[in-house]
PDB file of N, H, CA, C and O in Angstrom:
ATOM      1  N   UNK A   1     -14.721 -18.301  17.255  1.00  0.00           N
ATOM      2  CA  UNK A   1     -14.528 -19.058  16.039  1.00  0.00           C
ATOM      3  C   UNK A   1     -13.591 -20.223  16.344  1.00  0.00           C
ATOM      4  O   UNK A   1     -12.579 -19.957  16.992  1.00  0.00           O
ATOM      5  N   UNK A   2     -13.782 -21.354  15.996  1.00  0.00           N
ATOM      6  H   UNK A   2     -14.604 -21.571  15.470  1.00  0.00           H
ATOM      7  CA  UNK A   2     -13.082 -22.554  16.074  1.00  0.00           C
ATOM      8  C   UNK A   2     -11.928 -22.231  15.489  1.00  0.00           C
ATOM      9  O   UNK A   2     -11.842 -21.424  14.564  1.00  0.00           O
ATOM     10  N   UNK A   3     -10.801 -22.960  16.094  1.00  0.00           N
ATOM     11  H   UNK A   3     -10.871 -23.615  16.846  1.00  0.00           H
ATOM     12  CA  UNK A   3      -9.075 -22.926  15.738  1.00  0.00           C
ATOM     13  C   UNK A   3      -9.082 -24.036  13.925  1.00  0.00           C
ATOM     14  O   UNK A   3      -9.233 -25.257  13.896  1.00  0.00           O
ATOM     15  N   UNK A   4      -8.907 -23.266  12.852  1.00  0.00           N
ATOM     16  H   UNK A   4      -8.784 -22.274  12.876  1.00  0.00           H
ATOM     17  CA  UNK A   4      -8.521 -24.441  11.670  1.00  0.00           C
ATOM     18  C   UNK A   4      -9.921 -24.162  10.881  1.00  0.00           C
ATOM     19  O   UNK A   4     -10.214 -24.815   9.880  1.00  0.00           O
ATOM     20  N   UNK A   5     -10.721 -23.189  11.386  1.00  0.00           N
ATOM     21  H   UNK A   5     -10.482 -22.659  12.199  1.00  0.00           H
ATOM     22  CA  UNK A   5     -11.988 -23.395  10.045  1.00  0.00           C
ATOM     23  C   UNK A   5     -11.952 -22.358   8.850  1.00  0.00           C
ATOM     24  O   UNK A   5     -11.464 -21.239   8.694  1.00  0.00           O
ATOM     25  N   UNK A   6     -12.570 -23.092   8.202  1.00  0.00           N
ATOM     26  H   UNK A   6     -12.967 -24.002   8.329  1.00  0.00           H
ATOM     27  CA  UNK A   6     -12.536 -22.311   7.077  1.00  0.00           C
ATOM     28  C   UNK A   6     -12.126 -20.676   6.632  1.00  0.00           C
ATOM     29  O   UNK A   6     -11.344 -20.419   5.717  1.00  0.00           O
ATOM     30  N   UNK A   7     -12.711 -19.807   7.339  1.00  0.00           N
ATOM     31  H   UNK A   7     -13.346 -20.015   8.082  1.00  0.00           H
ATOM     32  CA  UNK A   7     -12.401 -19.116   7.470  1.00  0.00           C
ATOM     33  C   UNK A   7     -10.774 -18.470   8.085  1.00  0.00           C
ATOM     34  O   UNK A   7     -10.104 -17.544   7.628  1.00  0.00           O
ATOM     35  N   UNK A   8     -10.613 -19.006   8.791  1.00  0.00           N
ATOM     36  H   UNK A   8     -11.157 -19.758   9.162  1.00  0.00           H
ATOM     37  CA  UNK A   8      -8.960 -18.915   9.464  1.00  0.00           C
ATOM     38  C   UNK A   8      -7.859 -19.045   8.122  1.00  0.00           C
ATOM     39  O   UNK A   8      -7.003 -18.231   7.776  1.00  0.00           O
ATOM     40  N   UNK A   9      -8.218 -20.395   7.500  1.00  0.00           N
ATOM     41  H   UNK A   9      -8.914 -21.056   7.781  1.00  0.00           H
ATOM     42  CA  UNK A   9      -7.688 -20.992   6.636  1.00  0.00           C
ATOM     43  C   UNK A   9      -7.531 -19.728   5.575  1.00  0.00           C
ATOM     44  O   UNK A   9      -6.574 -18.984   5.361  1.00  0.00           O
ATOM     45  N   UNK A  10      -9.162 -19.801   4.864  1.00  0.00           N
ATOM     46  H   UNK A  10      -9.940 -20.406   5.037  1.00  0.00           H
ATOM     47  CA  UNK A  10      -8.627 -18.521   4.044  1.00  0.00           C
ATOM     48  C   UNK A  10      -8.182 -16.901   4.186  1.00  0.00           C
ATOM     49  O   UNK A  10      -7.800 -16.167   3.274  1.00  0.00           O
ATOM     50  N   UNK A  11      -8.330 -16.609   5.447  1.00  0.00           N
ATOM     51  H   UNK A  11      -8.641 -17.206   6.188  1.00  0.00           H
ATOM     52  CA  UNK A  11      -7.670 -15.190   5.684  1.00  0.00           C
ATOM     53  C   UNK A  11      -6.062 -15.773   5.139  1.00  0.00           C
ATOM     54  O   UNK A  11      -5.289 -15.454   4.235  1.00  0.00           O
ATOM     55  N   UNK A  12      -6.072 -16.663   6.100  1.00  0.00           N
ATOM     56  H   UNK A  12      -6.700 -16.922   6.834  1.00  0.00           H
ATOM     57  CA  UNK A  12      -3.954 -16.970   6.032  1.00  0.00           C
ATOM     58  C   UNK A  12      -3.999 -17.288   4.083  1.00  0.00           C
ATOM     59  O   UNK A  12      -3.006 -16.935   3.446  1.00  0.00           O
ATOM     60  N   UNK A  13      -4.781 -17.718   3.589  1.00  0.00           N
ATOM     61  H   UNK A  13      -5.588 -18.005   4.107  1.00  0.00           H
ATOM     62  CA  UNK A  13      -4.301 -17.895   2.227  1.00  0.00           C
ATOM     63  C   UNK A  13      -4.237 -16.967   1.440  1.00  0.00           C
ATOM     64  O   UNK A  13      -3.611 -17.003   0.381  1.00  0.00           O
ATOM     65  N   UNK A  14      -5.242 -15.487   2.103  1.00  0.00           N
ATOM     66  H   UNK A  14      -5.750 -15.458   2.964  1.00  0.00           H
ATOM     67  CA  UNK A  14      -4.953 -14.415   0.917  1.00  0.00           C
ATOM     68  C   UNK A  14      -3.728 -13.892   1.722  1.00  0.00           C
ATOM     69  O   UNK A  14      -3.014 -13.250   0.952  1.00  0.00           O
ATOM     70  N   UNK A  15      -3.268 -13.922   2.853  1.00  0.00           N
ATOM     71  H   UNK A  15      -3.848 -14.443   3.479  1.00  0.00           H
ATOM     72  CA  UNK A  15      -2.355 -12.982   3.259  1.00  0.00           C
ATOM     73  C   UNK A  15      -1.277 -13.874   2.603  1.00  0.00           C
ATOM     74  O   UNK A  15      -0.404 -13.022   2.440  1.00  0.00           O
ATOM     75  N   UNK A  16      -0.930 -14.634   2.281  1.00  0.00           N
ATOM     76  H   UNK A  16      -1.639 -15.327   2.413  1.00  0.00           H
ATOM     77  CA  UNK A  16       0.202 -15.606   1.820  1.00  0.00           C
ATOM     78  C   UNK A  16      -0.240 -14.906  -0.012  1.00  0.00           C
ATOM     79  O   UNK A  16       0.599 -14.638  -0.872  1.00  0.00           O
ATOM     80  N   UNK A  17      -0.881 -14.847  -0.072  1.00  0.00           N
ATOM     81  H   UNK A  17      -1.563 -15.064   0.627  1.00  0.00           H
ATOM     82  CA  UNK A  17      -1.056 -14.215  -1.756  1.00  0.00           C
ATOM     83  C   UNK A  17      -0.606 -12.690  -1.712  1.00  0.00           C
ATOM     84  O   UNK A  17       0.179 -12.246  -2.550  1.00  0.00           O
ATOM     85  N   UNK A  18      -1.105 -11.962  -0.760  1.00  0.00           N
ATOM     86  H   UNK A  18      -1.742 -12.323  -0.079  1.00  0.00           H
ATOM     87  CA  UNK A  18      -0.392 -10.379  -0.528  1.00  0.00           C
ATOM     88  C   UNK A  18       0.912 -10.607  -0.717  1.00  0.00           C
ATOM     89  O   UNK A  18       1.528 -10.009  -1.600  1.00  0.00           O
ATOM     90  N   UNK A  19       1.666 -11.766   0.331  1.00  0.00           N
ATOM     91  H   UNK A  19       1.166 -12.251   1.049  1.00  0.00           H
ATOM     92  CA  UNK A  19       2.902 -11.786   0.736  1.00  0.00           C
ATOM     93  C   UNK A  19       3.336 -11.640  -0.895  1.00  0.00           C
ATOM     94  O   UNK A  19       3.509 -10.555  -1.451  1.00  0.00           O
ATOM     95  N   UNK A  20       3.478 -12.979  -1.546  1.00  0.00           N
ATOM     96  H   UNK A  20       3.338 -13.859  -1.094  1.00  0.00           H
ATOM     97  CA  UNK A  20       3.679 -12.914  -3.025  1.00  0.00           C
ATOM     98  C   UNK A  20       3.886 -12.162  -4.290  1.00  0.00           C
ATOM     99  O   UNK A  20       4.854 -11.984  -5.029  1.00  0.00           O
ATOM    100  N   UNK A  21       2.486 -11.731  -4.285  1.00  0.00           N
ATOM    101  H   UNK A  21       1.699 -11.875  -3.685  1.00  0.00           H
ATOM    102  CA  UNK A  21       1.855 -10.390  -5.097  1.00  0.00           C
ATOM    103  C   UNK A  21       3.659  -9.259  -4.259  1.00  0.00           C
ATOM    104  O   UNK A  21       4.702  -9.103  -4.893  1.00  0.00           O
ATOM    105  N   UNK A  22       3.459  -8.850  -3.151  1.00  0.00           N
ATOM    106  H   UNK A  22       2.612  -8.977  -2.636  1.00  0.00           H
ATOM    107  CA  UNK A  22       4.643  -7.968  -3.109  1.00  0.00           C
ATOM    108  C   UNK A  22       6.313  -8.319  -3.320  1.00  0.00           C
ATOM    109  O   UNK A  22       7.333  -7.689  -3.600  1.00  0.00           O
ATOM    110  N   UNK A  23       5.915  -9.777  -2.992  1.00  0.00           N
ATOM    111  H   UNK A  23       5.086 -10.288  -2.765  1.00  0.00           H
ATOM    112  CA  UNK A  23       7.709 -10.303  -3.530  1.00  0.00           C
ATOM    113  C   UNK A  23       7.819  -9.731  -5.028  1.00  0.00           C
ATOM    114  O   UNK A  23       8.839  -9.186  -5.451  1.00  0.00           O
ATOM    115  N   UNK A  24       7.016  -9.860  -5.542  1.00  0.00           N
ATOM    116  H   UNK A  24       6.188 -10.302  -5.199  1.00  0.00           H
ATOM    117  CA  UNK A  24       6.825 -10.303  -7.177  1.00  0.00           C
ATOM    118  C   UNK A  24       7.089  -8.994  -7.749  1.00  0.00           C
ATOM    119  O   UNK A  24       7.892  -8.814  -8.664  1.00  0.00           O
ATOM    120  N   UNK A  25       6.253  -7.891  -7.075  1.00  0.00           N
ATOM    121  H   UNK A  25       5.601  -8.038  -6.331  1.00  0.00           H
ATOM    122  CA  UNK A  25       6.260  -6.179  -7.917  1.00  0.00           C
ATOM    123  C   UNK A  25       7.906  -5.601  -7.137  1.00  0.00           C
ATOM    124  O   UNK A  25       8.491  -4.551  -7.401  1.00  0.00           O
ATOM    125  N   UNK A  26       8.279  -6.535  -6.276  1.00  0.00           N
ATOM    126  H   UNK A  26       7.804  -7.388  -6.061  1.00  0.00           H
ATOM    127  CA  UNK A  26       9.847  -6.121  -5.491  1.00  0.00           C
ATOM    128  C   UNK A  26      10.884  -6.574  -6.767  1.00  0.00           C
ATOM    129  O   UNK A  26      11.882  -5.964  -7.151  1.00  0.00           O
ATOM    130  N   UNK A  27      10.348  -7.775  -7.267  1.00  0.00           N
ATOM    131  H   UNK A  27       9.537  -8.271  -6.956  1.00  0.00           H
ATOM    132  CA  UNK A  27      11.457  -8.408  -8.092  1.00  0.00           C
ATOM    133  C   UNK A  27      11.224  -7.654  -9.505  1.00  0.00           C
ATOM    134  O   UNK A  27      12.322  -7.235  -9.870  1.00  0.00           O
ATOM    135  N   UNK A  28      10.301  -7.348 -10.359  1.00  0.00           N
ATOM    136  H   UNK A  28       9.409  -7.689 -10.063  1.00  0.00           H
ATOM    137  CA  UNK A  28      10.174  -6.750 -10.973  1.00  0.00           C
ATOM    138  C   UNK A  28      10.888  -5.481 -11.106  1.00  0.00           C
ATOM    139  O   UNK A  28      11.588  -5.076 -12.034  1.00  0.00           O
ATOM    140  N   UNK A  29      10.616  -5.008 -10.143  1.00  0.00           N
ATOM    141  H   UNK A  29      10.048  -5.338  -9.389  1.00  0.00           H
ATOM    142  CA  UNK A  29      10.536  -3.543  -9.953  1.00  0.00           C
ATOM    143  C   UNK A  29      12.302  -3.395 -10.145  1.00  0.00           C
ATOM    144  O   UNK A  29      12.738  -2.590 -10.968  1.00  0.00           O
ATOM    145  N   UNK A  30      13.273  -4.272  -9.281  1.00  0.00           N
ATOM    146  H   UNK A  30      12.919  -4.926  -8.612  1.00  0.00           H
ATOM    147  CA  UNK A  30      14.521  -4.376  -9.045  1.00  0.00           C
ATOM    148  C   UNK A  30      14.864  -5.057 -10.443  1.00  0.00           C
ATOM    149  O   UNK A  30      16.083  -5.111 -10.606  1.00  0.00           O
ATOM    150  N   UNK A  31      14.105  -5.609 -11.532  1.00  0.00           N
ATOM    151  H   UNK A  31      13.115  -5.565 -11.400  1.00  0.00           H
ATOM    152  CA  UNK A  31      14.442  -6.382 -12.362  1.00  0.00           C
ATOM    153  C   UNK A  31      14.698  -5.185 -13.585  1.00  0.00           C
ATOM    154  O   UNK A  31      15.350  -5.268 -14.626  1.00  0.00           O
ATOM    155  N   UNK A  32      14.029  -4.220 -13.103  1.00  0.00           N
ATOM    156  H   UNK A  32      13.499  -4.153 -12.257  1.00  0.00           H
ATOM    157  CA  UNK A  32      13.344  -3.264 -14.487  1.00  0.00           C
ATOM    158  C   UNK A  32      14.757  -1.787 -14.255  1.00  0.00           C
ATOM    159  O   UNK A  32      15.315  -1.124 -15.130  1.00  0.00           O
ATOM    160  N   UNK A  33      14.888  -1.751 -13.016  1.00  0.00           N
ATOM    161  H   UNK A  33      14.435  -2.290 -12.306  1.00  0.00           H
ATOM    162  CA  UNK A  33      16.130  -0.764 -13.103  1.00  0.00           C
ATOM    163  C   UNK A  33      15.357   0.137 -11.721  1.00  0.00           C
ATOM    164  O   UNK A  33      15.962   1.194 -11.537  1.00  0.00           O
ATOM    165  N   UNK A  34      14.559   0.004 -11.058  1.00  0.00           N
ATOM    166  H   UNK A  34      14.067  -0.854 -11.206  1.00  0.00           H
ATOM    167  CA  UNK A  34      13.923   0.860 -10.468  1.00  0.00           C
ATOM    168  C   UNK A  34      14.435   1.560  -8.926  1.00  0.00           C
ATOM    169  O   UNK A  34      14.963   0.737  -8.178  1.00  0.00           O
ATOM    170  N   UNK A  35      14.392   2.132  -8.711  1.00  0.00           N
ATOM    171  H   UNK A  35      13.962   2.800  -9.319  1.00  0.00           H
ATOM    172  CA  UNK A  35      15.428   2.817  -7.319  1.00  0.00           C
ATOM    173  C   UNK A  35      14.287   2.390  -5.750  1.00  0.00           C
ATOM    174  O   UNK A  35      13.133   1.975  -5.644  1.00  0.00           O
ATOM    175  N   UNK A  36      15.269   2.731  -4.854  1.00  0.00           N
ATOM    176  H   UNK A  36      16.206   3.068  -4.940  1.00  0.00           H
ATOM    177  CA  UNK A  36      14.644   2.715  -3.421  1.00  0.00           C
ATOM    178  C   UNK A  36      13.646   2.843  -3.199  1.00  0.00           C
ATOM    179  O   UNK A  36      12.959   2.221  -2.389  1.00  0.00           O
ATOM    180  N   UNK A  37      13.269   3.979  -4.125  1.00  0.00           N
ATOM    181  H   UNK A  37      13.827   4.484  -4.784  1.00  0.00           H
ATOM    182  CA  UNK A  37      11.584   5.276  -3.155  1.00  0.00           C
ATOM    183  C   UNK A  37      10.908   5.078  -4.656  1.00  0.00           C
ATOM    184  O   UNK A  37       9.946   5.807  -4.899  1.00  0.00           O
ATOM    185  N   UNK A  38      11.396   4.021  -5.818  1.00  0.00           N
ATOM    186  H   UNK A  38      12.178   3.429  -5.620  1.00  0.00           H
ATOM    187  CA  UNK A  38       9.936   4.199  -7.191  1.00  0.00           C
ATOM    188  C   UNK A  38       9.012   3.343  -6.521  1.00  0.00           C
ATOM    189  O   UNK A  38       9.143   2.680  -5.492  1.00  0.00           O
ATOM    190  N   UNK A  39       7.765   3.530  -7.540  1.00  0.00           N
ATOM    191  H   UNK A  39       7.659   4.068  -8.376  1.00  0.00           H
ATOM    192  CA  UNK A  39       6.364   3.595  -6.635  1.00  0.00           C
ATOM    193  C   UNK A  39       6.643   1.800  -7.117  1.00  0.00           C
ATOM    194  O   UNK A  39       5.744   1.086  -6.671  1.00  0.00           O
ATOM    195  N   UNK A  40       7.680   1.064  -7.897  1.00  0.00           N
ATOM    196  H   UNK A  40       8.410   1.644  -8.258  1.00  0.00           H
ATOM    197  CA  UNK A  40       6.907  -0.287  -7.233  1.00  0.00           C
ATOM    198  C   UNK A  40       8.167  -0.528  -6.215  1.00  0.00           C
ATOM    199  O   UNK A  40       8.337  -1.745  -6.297  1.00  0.00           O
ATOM    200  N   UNK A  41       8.899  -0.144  -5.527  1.00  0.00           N
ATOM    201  H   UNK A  41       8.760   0.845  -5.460  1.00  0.00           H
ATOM    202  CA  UNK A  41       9.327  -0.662  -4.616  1.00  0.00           C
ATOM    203  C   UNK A  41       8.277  -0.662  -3.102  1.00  0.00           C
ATOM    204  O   UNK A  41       8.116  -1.611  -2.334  1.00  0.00           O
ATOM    205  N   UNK A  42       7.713   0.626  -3.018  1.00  0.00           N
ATOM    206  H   UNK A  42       7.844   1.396  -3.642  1.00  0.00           H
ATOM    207  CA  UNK A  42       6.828   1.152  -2.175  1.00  0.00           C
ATOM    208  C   UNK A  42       5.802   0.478  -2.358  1.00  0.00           C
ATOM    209  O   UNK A  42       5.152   0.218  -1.346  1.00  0.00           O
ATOM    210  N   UNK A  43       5.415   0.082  -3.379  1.00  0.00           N
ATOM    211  H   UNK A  43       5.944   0.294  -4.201  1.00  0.00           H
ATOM    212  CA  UNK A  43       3.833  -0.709  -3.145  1.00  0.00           C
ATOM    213  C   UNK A  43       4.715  -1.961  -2.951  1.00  0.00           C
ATOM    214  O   UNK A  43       4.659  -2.136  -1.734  1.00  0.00           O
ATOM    215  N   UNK A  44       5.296  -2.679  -3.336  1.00  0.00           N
ATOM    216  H   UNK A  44       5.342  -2.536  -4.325  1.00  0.00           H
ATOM    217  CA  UNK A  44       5.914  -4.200  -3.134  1.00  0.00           C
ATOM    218  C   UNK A  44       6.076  -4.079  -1.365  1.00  0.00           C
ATOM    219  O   UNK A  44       5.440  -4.911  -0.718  1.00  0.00           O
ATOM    220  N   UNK A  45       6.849  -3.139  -0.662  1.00  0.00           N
ATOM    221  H   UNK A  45       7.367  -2.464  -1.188  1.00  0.00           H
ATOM    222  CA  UNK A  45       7.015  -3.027   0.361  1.00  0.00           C
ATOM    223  C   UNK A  45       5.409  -3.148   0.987  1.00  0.00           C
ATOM    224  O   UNK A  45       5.135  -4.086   1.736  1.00  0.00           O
ATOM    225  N   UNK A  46       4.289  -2.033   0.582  1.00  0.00           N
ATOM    226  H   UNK A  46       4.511  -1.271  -0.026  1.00  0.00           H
ATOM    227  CA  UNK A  46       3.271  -2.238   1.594  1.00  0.00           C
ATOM    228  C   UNK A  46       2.595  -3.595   1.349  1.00  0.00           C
ATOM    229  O   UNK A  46       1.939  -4.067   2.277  1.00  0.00           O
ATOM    230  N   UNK A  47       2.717  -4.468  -0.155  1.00  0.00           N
ATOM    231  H   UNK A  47       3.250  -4.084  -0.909  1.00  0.00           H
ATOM    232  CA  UNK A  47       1.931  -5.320   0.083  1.00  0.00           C
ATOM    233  C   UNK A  47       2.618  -6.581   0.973  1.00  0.00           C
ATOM    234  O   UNK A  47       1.909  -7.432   1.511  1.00  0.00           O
ATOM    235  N   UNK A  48       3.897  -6.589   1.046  1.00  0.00           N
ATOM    236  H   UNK A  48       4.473  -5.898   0.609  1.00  0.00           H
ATOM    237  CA  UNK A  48       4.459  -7.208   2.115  1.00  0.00           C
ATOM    238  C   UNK A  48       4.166  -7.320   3.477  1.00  0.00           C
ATOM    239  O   UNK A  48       4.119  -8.270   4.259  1.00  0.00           O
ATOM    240  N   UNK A  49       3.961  -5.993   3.577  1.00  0.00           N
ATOM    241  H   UNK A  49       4.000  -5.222   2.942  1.00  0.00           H
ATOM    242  CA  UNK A  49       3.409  -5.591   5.004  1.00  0.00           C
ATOM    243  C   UNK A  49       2.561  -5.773   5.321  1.00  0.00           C
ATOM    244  O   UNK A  49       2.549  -6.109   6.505  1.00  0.00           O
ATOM    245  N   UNK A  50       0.954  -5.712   4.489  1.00  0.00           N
ATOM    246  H   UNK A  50       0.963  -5.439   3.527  1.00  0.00           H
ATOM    247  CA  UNK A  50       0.328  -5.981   4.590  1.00  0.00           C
ATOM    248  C   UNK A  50      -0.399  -7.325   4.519  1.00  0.00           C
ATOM    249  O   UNK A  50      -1.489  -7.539   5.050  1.00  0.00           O
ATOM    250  N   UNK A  51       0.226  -8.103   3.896  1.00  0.00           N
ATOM    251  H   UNK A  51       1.112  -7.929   3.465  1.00  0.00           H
ATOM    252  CA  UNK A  51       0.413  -9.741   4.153  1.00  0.00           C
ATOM    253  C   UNK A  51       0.784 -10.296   5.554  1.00  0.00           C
ATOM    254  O   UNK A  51      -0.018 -10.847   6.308  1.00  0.00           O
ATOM    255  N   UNK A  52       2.264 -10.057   5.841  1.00  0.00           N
ATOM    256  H   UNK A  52       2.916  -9.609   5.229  1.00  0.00           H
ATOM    257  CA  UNK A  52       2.639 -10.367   7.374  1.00  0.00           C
ATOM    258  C   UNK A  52       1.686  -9.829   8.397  1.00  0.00           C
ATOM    259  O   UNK A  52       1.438 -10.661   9.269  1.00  0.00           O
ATOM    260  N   UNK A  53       0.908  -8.350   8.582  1.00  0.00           N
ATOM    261  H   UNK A  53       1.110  -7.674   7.874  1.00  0.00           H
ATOM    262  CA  UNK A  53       0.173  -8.062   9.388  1.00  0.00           C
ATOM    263  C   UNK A  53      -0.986  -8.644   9.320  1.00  0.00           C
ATOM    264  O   UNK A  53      -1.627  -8.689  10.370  1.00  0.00           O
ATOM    265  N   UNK A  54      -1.693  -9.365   7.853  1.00  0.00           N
ATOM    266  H   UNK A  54      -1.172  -9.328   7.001  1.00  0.00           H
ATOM    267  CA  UNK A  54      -2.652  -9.353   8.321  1.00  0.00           C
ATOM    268  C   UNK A  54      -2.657 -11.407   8.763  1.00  0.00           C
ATOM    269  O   UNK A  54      -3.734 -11.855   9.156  1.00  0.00           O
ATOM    270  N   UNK A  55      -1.736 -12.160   8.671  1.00  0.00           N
ATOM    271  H   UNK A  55      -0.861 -11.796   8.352  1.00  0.00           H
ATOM    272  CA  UNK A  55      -1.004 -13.148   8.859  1.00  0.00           C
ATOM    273  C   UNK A  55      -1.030 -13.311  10.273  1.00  0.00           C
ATOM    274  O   UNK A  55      -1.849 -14.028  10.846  1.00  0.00           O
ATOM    275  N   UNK A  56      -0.203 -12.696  10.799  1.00  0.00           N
ATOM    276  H   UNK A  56       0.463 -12.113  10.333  1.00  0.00           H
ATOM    277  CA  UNK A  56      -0.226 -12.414  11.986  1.00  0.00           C
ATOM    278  C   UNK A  56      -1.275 -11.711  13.336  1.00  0.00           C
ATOM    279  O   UNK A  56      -1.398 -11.691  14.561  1.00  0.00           O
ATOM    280  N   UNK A  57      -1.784 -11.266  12.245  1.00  0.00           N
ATOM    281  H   UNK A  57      -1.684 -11.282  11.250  1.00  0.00           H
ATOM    282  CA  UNK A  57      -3.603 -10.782  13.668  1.00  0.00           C
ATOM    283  C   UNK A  57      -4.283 -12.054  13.561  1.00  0.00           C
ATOM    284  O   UNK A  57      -5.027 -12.497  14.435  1.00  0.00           O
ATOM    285  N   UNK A  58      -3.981 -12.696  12.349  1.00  0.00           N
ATOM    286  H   UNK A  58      -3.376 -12.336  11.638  1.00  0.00           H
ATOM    287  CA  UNK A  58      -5.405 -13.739  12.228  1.00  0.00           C
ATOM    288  C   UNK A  58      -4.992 -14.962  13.220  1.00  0.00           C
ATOM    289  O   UNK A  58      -5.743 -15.707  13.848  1.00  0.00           O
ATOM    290  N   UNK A  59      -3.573 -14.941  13.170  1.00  0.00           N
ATOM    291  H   UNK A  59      -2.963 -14.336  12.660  1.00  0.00           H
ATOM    292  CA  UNK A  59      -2.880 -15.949  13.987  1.00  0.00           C
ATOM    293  C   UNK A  59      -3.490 -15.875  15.275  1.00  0.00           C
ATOM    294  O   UNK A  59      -4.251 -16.648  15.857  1.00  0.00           O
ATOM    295  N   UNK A  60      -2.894 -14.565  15.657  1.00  0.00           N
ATOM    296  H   UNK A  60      -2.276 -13.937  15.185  1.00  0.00           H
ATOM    297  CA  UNK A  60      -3.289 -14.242  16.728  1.00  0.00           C
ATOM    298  C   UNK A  60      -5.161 -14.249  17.902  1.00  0.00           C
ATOM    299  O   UNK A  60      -5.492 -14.423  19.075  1.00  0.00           O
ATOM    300  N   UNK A  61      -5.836 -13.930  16.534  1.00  0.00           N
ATOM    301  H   UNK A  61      -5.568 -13.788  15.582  1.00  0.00           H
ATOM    302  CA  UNK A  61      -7.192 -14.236  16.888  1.00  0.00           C
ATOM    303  C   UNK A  61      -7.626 -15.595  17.587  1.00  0.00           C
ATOM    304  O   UNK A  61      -8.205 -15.883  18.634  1.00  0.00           O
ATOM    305  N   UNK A  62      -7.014 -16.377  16.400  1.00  0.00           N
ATOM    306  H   UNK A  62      -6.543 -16.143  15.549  1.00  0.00           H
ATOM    307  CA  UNK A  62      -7.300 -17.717  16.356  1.00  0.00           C
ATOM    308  C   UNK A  62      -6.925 -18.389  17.425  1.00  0.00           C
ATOM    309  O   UNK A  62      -7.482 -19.463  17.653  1.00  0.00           O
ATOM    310  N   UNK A  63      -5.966 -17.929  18.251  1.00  0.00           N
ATOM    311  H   UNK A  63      -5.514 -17.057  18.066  1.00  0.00           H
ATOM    312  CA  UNK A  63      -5.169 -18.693  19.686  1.00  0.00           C
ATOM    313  C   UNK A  63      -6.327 -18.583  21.063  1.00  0.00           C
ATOM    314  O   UNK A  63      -6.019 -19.036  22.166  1.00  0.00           O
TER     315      UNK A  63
END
């Protein structure tokens, strides 16, 4: 696959939306009174994770 096409482009744009989407249920979650281990810290955490990882393979493909 060519370096910059379309496709490249939009993997990195939903993983930049994961990234988000988990800032967002982190801030919430911390906004609302919620502890370490409640389920939106844990999902905010995986969708984080799952943003940077999938950010980073696509990067990686693409080289």
């Amino acid at each position: 696959m060519r370096r910059g096409g379309v496709y490249d482009r939009s993997v990195r744009a939903i993983s930049v939306v994961y990234l988000a989407i988990g800032v967002v249920i982190l801030v919430l979650t911390l906004a609302g009174g919620g502890g370490p281990l409640s389920l939106g810290m844990l999902l905010g955490v995986a969708f984080i994770a799952v943003g940077v990882a999938r950010y980073l393979l696509q990067k990686r493909i693409s080289e």
